[in-house]
C-alpha positions as CSV (number, residue, x, y, z in Angstrom):
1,X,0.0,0.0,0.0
2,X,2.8,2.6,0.7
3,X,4.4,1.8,-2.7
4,X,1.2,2.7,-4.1
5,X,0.8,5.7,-2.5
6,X,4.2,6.8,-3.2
7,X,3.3,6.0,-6.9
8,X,0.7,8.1,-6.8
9,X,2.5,10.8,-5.3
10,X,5.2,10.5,-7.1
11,X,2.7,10.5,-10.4
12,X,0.7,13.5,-9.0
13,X,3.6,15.6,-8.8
14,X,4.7,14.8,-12.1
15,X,1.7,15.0,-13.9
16,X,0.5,18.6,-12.0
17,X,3.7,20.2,-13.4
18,X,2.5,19.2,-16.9
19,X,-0.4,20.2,-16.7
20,X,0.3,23.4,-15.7
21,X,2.6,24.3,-18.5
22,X,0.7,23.1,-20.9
23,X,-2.0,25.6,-19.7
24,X,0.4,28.3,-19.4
25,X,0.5,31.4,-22.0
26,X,3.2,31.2,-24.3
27,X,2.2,34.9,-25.2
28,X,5.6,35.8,-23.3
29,X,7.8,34.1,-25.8
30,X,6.0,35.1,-28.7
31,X,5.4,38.9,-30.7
32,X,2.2,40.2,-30.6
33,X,1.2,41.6,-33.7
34,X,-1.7,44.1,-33.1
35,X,-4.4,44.6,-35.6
36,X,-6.4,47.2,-36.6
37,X,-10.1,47.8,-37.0
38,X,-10.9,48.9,-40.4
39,X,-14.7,49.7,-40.8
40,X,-16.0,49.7,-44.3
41,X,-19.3,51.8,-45.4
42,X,-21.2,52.7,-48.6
43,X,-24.0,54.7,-49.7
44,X,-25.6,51.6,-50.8
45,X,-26.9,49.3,-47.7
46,X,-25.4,45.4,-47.8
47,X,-22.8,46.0,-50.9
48,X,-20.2,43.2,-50.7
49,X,-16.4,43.8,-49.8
50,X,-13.7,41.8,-51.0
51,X,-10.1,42.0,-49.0
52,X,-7.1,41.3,-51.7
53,X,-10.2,40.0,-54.0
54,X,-11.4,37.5,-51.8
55,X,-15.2,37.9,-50.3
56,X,-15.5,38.8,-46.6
57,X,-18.4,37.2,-44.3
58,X,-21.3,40.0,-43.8
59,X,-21.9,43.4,-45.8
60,X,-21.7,47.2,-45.4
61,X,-21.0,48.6,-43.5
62,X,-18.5,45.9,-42.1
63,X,-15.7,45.8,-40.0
64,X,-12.6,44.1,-40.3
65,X,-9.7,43.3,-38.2
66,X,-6.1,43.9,-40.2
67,X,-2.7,43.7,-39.5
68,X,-0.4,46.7,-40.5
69,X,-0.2,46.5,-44.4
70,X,-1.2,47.5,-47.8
71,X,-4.9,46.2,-49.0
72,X,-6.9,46.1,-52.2
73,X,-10.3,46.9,-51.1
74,X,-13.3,46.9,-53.0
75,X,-16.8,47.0,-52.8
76,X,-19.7,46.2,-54.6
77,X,-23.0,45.8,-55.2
78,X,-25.9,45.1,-57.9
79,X,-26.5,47.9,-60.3
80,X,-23.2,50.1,-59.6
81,X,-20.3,50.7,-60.3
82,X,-17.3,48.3,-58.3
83,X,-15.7,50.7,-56.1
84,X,-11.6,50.0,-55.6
85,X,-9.0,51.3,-53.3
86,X,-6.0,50.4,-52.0
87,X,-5.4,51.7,-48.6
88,X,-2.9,51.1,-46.3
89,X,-4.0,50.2,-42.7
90,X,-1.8,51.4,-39.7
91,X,-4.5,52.7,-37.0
92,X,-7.9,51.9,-36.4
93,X,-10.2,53.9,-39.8
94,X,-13.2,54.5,-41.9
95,X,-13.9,54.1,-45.1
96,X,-16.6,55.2,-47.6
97,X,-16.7,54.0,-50.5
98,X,-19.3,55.8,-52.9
99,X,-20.6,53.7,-55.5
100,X,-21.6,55.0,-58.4
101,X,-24.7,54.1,-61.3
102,X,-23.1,52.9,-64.4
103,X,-25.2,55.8,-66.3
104,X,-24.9,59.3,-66.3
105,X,-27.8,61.4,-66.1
106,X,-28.6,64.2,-68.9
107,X,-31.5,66.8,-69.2
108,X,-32.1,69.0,-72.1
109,X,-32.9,71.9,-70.8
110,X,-34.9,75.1,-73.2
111,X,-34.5,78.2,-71.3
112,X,-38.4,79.6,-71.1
113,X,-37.6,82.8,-72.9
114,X,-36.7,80.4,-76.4
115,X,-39.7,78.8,-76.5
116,X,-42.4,80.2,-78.7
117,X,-45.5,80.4,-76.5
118,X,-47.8,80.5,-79.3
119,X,-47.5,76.9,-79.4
120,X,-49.1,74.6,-76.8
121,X,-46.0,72.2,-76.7
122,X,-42.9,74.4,-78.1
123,X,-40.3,71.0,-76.6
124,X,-42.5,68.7,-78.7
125,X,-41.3,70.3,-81.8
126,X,-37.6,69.9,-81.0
127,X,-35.5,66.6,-81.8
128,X,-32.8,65.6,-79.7
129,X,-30.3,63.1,-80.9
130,X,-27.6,60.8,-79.0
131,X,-25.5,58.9,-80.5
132,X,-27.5,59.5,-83.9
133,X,-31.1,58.0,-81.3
134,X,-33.9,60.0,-81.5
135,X,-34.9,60.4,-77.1
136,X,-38.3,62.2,-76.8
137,X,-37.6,62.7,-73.6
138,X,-36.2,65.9,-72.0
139,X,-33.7,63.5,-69.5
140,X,-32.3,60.1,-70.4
141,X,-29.7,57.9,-68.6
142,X,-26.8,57.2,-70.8
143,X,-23.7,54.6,-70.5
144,X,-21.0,57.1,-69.0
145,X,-17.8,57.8,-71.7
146,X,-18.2,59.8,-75.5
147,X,-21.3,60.8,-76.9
148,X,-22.3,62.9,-80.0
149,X,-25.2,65.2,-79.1
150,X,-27.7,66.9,-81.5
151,X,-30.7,69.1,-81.2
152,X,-32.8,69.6,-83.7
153,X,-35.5,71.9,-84.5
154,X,-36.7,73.4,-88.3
155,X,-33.7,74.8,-90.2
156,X,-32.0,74.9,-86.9
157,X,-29.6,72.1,-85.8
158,X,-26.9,72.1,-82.7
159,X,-24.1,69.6,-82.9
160,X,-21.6,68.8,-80.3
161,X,-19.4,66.1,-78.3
162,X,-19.6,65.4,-74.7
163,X,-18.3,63.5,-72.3
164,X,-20.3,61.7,-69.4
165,X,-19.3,60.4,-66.2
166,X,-21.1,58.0,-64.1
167,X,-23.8,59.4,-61.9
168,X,-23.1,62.5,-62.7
169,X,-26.1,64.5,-63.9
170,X,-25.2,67.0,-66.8
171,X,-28.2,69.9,-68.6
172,X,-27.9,70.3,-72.1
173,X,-28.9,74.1,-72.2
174,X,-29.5,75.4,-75.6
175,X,-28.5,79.3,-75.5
176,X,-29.2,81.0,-78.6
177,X,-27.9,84.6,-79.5
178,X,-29.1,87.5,-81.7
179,X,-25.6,89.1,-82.5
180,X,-25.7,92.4,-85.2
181,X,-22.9,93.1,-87.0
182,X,-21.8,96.5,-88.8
183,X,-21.8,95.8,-92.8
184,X,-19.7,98.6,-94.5
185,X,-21.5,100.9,-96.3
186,X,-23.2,100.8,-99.5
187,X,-20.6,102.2,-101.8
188,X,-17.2,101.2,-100.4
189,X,-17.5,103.8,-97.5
């Protein structure tokens, strides 16, 4: 019985010690590296966001947790625009990404004083022309880049380029002058 209990003893103080260090932190003999909370939001509710191009768990606004670095963020969501960055994280930050509508918004625009009021529906009379489409509307949504523009109206016809960028909203105004100019003389004078 004694060799038993000295056995057990002698078990019970070898087995404690174990234990005990294997419960132990090892946090003293390793670096901490501290992250960084990096909170992501949009203008648009639940877009996704990708970290380096892979999908993260949950939508905006979302938070991450990051080590100090450089990241490709990017954010998307049905109907927009992807929004891209690449931020480098070394504190705690926000970040809003604004997505955009792939279209740009343009109104023709007839200042009141051009329009002959003499007719019930002076705009009615005018065509207007992208990209060589007639629009009888007075705003259209266009893809955003290089567009010819016309306006067209009896004898009378406005050409022009422009350039649109997404979810921007642009007026077509069509100005028109009276300018008088001083002929010579009749007679050579």
């Amino acid at each position: 019985m004694n060799r038993t209990r000295i056995l057990l003893v002698a078990l019970i103080l070898l087995v404690v010690p174990v234990l005990a260090f294997g419960q132990s932190s090892t946090t003293g003999n390793q670096r901490v590296i501290p992250t960084y909370q990096v909170t992501i939001t949009s203008n648009v509710r639940n877009a996704e966001v990708y970290l380096n191009g892979e999908l993260q768990r949950g939508t905006t606004p979302a938070t991450l947790n990051l080590r100090r670095g450089t990241y490709e963020i990017r954010v998307e969501s049905r109907g927009y625009l992807p929004w891209v960055e690449t931020v480098s994280v070394t504190s705690n930050t926000t970040i809003r990404a604004e997505l955009l509508p792939p279209f740009a918004t343009v109104v023709l625009e007839i200042p009141r004083e051009f329009q002959n009021d003499d007719i019930r529906n002076p705009l009615g009379l005018i065509d207007f022309y992208i990209d060589g489409q007639l629009r009888r509307e007075a705003q259209i949504q266009v893809r955003s880049g290089r567009h010819e523009v016309a306006i067209v109206s009896g004898g009378l016809k406005f050409e022009g380029q422009v350039v649109l960028e997404a979810g921007m909203t642009y007026t077509l105004e069509l100005i028109l002058r009276l300018n008088l100019l001083q002929n010579t003389q009749a007679g050579g004078r």
